[in-house]
C-alpha positions in Angstrom: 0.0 0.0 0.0 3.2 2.2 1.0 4.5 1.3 -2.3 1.7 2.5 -4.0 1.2 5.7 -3.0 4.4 6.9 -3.5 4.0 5.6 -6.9 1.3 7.7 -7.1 2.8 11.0 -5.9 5.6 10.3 -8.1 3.6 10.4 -11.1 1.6 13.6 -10.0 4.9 15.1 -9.3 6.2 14.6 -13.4 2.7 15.7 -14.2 3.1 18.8 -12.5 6.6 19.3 -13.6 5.4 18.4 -17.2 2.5 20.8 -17.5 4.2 24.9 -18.1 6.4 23.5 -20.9 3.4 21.7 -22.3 1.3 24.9 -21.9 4.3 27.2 -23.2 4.5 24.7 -26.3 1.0 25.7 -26.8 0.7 29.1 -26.4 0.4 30.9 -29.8 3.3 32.7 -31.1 5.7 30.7 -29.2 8.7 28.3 -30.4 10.6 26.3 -28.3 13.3 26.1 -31.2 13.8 29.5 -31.8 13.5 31.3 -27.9 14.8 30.2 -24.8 11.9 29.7 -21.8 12.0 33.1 -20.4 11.9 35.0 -24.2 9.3 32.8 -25.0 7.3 33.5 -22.1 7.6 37.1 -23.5 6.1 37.0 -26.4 3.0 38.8 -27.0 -0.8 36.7 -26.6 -2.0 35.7 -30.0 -0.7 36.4 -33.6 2.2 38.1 -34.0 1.6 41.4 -35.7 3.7 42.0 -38.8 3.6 45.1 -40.3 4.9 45.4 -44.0 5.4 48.4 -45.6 6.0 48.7 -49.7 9.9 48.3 -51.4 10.1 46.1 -53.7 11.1 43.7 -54.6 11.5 43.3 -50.9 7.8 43.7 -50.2 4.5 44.6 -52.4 1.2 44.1 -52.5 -0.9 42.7 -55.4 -4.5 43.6 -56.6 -6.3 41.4 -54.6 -4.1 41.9 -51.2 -1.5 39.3 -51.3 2.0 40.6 -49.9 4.6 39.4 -51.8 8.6 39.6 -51.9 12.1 38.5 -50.1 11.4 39.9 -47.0 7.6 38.7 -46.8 8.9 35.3 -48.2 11.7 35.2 -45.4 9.3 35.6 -42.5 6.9 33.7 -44.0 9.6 30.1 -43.8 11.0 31.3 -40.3 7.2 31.3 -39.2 6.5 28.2 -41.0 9.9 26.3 -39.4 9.5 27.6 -35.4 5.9 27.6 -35.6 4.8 31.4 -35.2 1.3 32.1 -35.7 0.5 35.4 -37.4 -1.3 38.4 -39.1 0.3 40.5 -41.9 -0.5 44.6 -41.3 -0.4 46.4 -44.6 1.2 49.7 -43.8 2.1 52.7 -46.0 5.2 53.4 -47.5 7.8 55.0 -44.6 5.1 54.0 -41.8 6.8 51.1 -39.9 8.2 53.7 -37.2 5.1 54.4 -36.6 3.7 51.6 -36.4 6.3 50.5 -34.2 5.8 53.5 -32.1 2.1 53.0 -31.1 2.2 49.8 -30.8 0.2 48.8 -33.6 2.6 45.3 -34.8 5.0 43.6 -33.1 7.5 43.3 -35.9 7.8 45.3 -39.0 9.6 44.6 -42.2 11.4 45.8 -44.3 13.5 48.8 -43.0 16.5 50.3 -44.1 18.6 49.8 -40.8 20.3 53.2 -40.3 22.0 54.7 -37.1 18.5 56.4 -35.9 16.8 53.5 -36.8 19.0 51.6 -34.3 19.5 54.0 -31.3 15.0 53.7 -31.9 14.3 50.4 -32.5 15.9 47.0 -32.6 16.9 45.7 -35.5 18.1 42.1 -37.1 20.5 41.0 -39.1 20.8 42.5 -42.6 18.5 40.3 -45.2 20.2 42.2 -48.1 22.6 45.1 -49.0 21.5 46.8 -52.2 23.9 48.8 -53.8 23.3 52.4 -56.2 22.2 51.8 -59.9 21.5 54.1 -62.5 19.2 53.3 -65.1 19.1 54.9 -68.9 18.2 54.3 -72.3 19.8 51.7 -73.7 20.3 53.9 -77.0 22.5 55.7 -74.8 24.7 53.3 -74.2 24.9 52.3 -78.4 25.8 55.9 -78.9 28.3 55.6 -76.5 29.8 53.1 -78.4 29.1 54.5 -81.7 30.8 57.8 -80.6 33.6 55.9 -79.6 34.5 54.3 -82.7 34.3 57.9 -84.7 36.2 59.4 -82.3 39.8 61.1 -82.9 41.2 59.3 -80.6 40.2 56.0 -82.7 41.1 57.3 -85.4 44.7 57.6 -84.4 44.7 54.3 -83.3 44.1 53.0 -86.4 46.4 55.0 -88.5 49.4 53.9 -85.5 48.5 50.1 -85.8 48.3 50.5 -90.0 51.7 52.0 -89.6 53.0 49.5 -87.4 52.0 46.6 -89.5 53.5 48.2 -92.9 56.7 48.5 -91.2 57.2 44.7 -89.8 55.4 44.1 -93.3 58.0 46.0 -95.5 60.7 44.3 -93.0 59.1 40.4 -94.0 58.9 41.2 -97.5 62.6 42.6 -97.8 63.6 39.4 -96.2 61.4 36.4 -98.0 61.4 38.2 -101.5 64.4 36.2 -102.7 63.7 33.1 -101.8 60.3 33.3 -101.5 59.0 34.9 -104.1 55.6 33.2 -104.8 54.0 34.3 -101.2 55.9 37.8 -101.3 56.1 39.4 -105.0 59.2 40.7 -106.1 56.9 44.4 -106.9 57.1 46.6 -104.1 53.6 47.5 -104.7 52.3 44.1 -104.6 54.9 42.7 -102.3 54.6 45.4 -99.7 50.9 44.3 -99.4 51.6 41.0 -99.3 53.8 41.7 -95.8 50.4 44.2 -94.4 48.5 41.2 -94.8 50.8 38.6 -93.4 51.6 41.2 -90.3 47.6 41.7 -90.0 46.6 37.8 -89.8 49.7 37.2 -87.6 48.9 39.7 -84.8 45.5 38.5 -84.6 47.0 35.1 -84.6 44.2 33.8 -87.2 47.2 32.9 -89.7 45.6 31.8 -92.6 48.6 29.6 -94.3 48.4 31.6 -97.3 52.1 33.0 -96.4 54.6 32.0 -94.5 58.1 32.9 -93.9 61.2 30.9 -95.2 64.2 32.0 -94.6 66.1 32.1 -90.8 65.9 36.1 -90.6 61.8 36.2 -91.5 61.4 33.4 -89.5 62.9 34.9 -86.5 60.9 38.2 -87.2 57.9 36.6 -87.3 58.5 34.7 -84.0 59.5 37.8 -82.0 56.0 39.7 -83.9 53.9 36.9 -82.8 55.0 37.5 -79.1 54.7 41.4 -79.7 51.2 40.9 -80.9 49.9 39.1 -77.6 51.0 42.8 -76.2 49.7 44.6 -78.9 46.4 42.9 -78.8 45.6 43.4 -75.2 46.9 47.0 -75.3 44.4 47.5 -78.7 41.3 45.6 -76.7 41.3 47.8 -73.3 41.7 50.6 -75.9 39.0 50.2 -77.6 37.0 49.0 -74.3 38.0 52.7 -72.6 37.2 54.5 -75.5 33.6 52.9 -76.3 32.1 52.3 -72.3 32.0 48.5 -73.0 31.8 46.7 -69.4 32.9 49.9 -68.2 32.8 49.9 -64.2 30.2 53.4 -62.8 32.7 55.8 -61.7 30.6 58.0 -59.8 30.1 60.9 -59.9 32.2 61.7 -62.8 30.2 59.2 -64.8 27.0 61.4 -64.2 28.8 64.7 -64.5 26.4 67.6 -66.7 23.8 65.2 -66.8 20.3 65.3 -64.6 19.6 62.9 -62.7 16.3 62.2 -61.1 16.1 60.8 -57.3 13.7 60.2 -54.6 13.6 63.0 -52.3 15.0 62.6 -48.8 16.7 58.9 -50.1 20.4 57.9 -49.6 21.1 58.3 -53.0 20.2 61.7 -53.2 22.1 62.9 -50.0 25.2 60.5 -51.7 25.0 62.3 -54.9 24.6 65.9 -53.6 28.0 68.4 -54.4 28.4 65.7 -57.6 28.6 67.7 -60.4 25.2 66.6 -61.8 22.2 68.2 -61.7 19.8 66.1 -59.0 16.2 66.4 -60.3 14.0 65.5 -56.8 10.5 63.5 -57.4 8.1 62.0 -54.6 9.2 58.0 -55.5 10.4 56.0 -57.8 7.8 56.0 -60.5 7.5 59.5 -60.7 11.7 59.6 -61.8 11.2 56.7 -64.6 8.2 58.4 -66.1 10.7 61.8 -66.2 12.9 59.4 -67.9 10.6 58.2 -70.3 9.7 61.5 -71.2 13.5 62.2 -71.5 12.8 65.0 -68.8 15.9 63.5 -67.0 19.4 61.6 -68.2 19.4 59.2 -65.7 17.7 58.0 -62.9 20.1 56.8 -59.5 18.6 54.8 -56.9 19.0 51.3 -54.7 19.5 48.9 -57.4 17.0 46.0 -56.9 14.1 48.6 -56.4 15.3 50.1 -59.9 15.0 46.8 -61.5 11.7 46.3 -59.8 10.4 49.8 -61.0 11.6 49.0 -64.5 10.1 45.7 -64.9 6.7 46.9 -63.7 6.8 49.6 -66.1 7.6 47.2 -69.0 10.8 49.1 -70.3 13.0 46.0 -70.7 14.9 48.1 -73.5 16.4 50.5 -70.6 19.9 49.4 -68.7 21.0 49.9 -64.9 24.6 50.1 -64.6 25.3 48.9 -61.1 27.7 50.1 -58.5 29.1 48.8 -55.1 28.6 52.7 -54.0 25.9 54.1 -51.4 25.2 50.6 -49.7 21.9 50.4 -47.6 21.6 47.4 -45.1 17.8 45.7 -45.8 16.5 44.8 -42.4 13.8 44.0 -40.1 12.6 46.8 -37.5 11.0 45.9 -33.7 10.5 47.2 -30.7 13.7 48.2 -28.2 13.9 44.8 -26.1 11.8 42.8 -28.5 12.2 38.9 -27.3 11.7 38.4 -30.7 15.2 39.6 -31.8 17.4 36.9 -30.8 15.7 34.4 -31.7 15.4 35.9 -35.0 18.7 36.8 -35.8 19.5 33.0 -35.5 16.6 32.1 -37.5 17.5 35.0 -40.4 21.5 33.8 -40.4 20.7 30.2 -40.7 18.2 30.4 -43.2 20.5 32.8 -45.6 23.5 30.6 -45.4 21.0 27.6 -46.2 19.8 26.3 -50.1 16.1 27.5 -49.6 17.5 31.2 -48.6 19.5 31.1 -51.4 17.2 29.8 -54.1 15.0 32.7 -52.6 16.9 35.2 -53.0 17.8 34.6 -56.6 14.5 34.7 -57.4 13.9 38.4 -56.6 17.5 39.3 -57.4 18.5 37.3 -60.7 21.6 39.4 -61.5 22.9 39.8 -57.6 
């Protein structure tokens, strides 16, 4: 009988110790994977309340209410893998501070993390750092190119490479026109253009077969102008790259200089760009700036590079280029209250699931080109 009741008390004592982490695992919002006891115990009654406010391609909303885009997507799989229930608070563009603020959501995404941001809120680790682009007509650039071939500077470059190949030309044909007088004519008319067009195919290392050197002397010149042509060729290629833009780096601001260049008022990139010498053209957002460069109201139009690629596609204007930079950086974040038990437990989730396949795959979706 002993026996038995302290069986019994045993088992209501495991019960008892049993029953908060059974009740914790239950509570909604809570995950035992992704807070310790006491943060969990912290966490708001209910659904989570996530604000999201409009940048894509980080967040957007379609027609019929649907949030969409790599920060929404992010939340979405951390929710999914620690078990967080919540409701999605459509906000307006710049109104997660305030949101924050009043109390109206519990998290809000995404942010831009600057210093203010920080010494006001608590924010995770960086989900993205987007870079300065500045997008143009892509007739621009082909004029670029088209400039750069009729330039003087061209020009001269093709009158010193002529000149150079009629000399080691005129120096093979003095040496093979004895001996080998069927490739190089004996008639300085015709044998002097026989040696252009041997020095011509040789530097471009093509060598057709038509003619080839026979004697010791033009032998040896044509080794030692087959070396000098590797040279010449790489000197003539970043030539002709400098000259016409082609995979030309942005060198800002020099690259905008005299132009004018729209920007979003109060953004990064138009407190970056101020004393450039371009002209900044100021417009209420992004859409505003590519409809002044569609009406050619503007050069150029700088701004965070994925949100210019976003802007561009949902305009349609595939035939328009952003030139990318690693200039004006801006950290992509999410924003919560200052001693949030969320943020720990988020940070881990957010650097796990970035250095994993799925974050990955998910971020090439909605940046393709980086």
């Amino acid at each position: 009988m002993t026996q038995a009741i302290r069986l019994f008390l045993l088992a209501c004592l495991t019960l008892c110790a049993a029953l908060p982490a059974a009740a914790q695992q239950d509570r909604p919002g809570a995950a035992a994977g992704l807070f310790d006891p006491g943060q969990a115990q912290a966490l708001p009654e209910g659904p989570l309340r996530v604000g999201v406010q409009p940048m894509p391609p980080f967040a957007s909303r379609t027609k019929d209410g649907a949030h969409l885009g790599l920060a929404v997507d992010l939340w979405r799989l951390i929710a999914e893998s620690e078990g967080l229930t919540f409701d999605l608070v459509a906000l307006e563009p710049g109104g997660a501070e305030a949101a924050l603020r009043e109390g109206r959501v519990d998290l809000a995404l995404p942010v831009i993390a600057t210093e203010a941001r920080e010494e006001a809120f608590d924010l995770t680790q960086p989900i993205y750092t987007a870079t300065m682009g500045v997008a143009g007509h892509s007739d621009s650039r082909l004029w670029t190119v088209v400039t750069g071939f009729a330039s003087l500077a061209f020009l001269r470059i093709i009158l010193g490479l002529s000149l150079l190949l009629l000399i080691v030309g005129a120096l093979i044909w003095l040496l093979e026109r004895r001996r080998n007088g069927e490739q190089f004519h004996h008639g300085a008319a015709k044998g002097l253009g026989d040696g252009f067009w041997w020095a011509g195919v040789t530097l471009t290392t093509i060598g057709y077969g038509d003619k080839a050197p026979v004697t010791t002397a033009g032998r040896a010149v044509a080794m030692l102008w087959m070396l000098v042509g590797l040279a010449v060729s790489s000197i003539l290629t970043a030539t002709v790259v400098n000259l016409t833009g082609i995979d030309a780096d942005l060198q800002l601001p020099e690259a905008l200089a005299d132009q004018t260049v729209g920007v979003v008022e109060g953004s990064s990139t138009q407190v970056y760009l101020q004393g450039a010498a371009a002209e900044l053209a100021p417009f209420p957002d992004l859409p505003a700036a590519l409809a002044a460069l569609e009406a050619d109201s503007v050069d150029s139009v700088a701004a965070a590079t994925p949100a210019l690629r976003s802007a561009i596609a949902d305009r349609g204007a595939y035939d328009w280029t952003v030139t990318t930079s690693t200039l004006d950086p801006a950290l992509v974040a999410f924003a919560l209250p200052q001693g949030s038990p969320l943020r720990e437990g988020l940070d881990r989730a957010l650097l796990r699931l970035l250095s994993s396949e799925s974050g990955w795959t998910l971020t090439e979706r909605y940046m393709p080109e980086g």
